[in-house]
N, C-alpha and C positions, 0 to 999 in steps of 0.2 A: 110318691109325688114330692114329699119334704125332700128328701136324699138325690130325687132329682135337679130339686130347686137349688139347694146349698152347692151340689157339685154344678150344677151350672154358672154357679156366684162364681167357684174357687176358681172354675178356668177362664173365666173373664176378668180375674185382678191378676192371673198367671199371665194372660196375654198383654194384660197392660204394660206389667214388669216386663216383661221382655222386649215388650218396643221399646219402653224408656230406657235398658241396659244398650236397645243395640243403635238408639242414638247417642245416646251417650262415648261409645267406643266411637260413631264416627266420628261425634266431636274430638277428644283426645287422640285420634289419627291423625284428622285435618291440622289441629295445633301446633302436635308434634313435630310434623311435618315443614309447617312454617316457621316457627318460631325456634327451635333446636330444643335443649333439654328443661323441664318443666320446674327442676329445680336447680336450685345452684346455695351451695352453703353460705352464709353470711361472710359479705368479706370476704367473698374470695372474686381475685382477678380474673380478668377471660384471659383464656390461653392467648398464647403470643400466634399461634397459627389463625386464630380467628380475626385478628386486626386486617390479613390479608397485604401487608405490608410488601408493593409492586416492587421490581428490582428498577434501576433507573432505564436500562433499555427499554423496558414495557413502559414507565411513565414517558418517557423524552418519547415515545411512538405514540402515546393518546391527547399529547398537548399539541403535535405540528401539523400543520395543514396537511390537505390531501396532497398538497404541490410540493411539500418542502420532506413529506413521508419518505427515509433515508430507504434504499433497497437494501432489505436482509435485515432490517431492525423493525421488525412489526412484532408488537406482543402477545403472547400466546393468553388466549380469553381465562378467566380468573375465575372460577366457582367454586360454592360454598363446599367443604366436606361435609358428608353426614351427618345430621346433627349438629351441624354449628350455624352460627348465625353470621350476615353479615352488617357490620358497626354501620349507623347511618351517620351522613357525611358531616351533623353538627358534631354527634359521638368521636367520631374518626379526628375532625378539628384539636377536639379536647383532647388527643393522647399526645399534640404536638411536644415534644421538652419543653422545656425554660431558657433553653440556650438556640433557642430556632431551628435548630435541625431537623429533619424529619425524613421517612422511608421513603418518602415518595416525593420526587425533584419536578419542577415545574419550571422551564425556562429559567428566567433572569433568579431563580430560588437558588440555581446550581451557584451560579457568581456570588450572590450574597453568603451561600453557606462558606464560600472560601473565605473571605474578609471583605472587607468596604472598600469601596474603590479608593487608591492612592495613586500619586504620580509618578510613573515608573525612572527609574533614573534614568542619563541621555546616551541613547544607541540604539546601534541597527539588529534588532533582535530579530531573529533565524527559526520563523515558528515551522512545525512540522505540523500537517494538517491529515485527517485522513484516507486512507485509502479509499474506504468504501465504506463501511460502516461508522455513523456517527457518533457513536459508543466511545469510540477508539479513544477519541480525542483525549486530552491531558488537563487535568483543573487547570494549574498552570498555562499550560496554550491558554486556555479562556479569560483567565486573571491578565495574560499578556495581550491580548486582543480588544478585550475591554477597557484598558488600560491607555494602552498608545497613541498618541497624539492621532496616527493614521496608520493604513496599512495599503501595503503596496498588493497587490494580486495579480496574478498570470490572466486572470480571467475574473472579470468584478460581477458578470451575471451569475457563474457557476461559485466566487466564492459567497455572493451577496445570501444565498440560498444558505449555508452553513450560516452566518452571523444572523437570519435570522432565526434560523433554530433553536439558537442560545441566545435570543436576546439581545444582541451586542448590537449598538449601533454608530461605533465607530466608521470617521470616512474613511471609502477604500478611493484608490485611484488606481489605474491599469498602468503595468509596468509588466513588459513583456520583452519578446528577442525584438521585437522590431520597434522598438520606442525605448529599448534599456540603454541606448550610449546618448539619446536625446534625453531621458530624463535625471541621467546620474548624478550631472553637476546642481539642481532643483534637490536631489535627494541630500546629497554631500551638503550642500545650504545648509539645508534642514539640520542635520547633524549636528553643526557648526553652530547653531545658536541652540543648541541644546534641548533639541527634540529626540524624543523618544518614537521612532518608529520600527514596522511592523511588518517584515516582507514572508511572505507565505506563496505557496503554489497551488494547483489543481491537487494536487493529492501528494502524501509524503513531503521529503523535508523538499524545499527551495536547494536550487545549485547542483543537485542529482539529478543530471539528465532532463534540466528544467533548469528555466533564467535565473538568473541574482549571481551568478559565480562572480563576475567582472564587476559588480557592485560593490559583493563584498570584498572585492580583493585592492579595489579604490579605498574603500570607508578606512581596511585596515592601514594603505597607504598613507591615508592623511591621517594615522592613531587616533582613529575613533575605537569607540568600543565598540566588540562585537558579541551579540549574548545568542549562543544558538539555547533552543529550546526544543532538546528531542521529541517523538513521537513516531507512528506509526513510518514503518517503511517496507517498501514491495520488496527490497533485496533483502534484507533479513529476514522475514517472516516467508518469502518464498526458500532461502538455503534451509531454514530449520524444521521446515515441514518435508522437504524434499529426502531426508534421511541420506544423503550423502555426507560427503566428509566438512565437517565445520573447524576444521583446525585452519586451515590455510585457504582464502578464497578470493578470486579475483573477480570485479565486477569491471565488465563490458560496457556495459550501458546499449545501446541501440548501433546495429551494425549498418555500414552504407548500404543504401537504397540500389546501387546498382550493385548487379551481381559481379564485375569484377573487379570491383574496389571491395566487395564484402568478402570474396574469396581470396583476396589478397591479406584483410585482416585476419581473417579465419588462420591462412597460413601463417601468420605470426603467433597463434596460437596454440600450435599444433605440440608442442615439447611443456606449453604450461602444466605443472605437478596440480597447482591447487583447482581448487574447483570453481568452474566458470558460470557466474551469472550475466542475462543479458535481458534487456528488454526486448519487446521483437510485436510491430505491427500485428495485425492481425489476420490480414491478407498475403504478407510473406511468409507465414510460418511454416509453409511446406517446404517453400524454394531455401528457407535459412537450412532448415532439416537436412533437405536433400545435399547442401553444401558440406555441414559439417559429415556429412556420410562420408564424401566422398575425399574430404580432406581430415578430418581429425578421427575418422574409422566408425566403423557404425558398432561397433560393438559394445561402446562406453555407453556407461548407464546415465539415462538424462530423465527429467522430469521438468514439465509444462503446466505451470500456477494458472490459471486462468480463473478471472473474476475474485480473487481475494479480498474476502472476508463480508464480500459481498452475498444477494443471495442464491444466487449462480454458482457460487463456487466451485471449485471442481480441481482435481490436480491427475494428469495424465502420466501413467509410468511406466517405464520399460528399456530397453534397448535404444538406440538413435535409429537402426533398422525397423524397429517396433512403431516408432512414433511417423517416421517417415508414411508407412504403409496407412497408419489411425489419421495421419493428416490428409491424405491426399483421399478416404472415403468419405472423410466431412468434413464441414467447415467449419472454421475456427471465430469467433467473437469474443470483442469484449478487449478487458487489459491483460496481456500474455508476459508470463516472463518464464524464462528458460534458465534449468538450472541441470550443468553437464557434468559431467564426471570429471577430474583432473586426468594428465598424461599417467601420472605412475600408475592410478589405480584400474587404467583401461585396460593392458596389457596388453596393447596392439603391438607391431611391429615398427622398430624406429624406423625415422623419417629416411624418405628413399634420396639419392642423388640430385633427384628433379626438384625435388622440394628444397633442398639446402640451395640447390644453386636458383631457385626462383627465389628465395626470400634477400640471398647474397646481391643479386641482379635487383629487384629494388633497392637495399641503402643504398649499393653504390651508385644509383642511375640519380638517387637522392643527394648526391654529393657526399657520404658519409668515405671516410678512408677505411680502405682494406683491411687496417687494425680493427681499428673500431667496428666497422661491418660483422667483422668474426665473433668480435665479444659480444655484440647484439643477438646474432642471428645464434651461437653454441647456447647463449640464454634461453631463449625462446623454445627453441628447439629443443632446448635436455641433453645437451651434448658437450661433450668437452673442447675449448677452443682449438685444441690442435688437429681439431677432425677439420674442422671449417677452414681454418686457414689458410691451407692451402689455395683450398679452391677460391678465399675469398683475392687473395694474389694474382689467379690466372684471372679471374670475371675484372680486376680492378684492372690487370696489361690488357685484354682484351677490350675493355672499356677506351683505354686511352689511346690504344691504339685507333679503335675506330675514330674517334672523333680526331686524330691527326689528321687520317686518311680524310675526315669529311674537310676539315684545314684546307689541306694539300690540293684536293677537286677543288673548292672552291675559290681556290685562287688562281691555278688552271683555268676557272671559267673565266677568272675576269682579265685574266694576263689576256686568253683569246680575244676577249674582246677590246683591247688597245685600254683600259682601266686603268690609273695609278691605286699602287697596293700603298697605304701607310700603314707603315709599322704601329 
């Protein structure tokens, strides 16, 4: 009964231990868990990966409204590694420098980290805005925005969305194709008593394929200054992704809307070596296809940028026959820009009879002379001027002949009708 009594004692302090061991393990589980590692040496600093220190894309996407939220710049969610903690936001305050800079940008913080606002000297500064993603953008672009008296924009609702995203609340005023020859001399003013302003587009630089060229080619007129300020552009950034040739490239810009003034440029294009960028709707991009197929040869390598650096993006590659067939089973959206292969590296077949003498019959229907027409059209073409020549000779006598003959009838009509002819 004794030996009963004691071993009944020993496994009821056995049992006790053991619940207190296996709360205890939960405890330093749960803790563990929470709080990361249980000790840390004196003095010594948290790793640089625990600050959690955002890139500016991920902060400039958690400070802008749900309306002004750029597409393709949202940031990827941020959690603790294993074992590490995250600094709470007085903690995080206090790792700021001394000198105000810090990892993580917050609207008008971006401006201030550049320098304090000063008064820019007097000109038409040429800012480049971005394509699609608001990352893109240039401190500089923002130091110059900030800065200028005012800014002109293609569109004040689409750019008003950018300046608030940075903060900026400089005035904008709308200066577009259809109010840019009504507001030049108001801009030129401007200038004239030595204001600094600020012309910008819907996306990329201003004067590519977008208003301001005629402005700035005034300002420079009356020697004003002119400060471009690079940034973001669809033609560059669509040739250098496209893996064609970047030594020599010629940009198109947007081809006419009807198809035979578009297939009439296309034929001047037809002998170009370097390689051809264009912008291009988003609803023609089959019918431009189908053009270049059938006039600069389907077998040249092209590629079609669509939605850059937005978060759509996407780049279509292949053949002009390849793209032809991929256009016409879907459909195309968004901003497109087409990037072709040059004449040498296609390897087609030079341009036939029909084509020299269709490009020759435009100059000269243009007025240009027969010399000249040849030296244009052997350019274009890839061809040596004494190929053309000739025939640019016979299309210029057949030219002039006909319009004798139209001379000649028409004064026929009117002699019949008793009419005096003045010379």
């Amino acid at each position: 009964m004794f030996l009963a009594g004691n071993s009944f004692v020993c496994n009821r302090a056995a049992i006790c231990w053991i619940c207190k061991a296996t709360k205890l393990c939960s405890v330093l589980k749960e803790t563990s868990g929470r709080a990361g590692p249980l000790y840390r040496p004196p003095g010594a600093a948290p790793r640089a990966a625990q600050l959690k220190h955002r890139s500016v894309q991920a902060s400039f996407a958690s400070t802008a409204a749900s309306s002004l939220h750029p597409r393709g710049c949202t940031a990827p969610k941020s959690t603790p590694a294993d074992g590490e903690s995250v600094p709470a936001a007085s903690e995080a305050a206090e790792k700021v420098p001394p000198d105000g800079t810090r990892g993580s940008w917050r609207g008008t913080d971006v401006l201030a980290a550049i320098r304090q606002p000063q008064a820019l000297d007097p000109g038409l500064y040429v800012v480049a805005t971005p394509i699609g993603n608001l990352e893109d953008i240039t401190l500089r672009a923002l130091k110059v925005l900030r800065d200028a008296d005012c800014i002109l924009a293609e569109d004040t609702r689409h750019s008003h969305k950018l300046l608030s995203f940075f903060g900026i609340t400089t005035q904008l005023y709308s200066f577009h194709e259809h109010n840019e020859h009504a507001k030049e001399g108001q801009v030129l003013e401007r200038l004239a008593r030595g204001g600094a302003v600020a012309l910008i587009s819907d996306a990329g630089m201003p004067a590519v394929s977008d208003p301001g060229a005629k402005l700035i080619a005034a300002a420079v007129r009356a020697r004003h200054t002119v400060v471009p300020v690079p940034g973001p552009s669809a033609v560059l950034a669509s040739l250098v992704a496209s893996g064609l040739s970047t030594d020599t490239f010629q940009f198109v810009g947007f081809l006419p809307a009807k198809a035979s003034q578009r297939q009439k440029r296309l034929q001047q294009l037809t002998g170009v070596q370097a390689t051809l960028i264009l912008y291009a709707p988003p609803h023609s991009v089959a019918a431009i296809l189908d053009d270049m197929a059938a006039i600069l040869g389907s077998a040249r390598q092209c590629v079609i940028a669509r939605e850059m650096t937005k978060l759509h993006e996407e780049f279509h590659r292949g053949t002009v026959a390849d793209l032809v067939a991929e256009m016409h089973t879907g459909s195309c959206k968004g901003e497109v820009t087409i990037v072709v292969e040059g004449a040498s590296g296609a390897g087609g077949p030079p341009p036939s009879e029909e084509q020299i003498e269709a490009q020759l019959r435009d100059l000269i229907s243009d007025g240009v002379p027969a010399s000249h027409a040849a030296k244009l059209a052997a350019k274009s073409l890839g061809l040596p001027r004494s190929a053309v020549y000739e025939a640019a000779v016979r299309i210029a006598g057949a030219s002039h002949c006909s319009r004798r003959l139209s001379l000649i009838l028409e004064v026929g009509v009117h002699l019949d009708r008793g009419q005096k002819i003045t010379a």
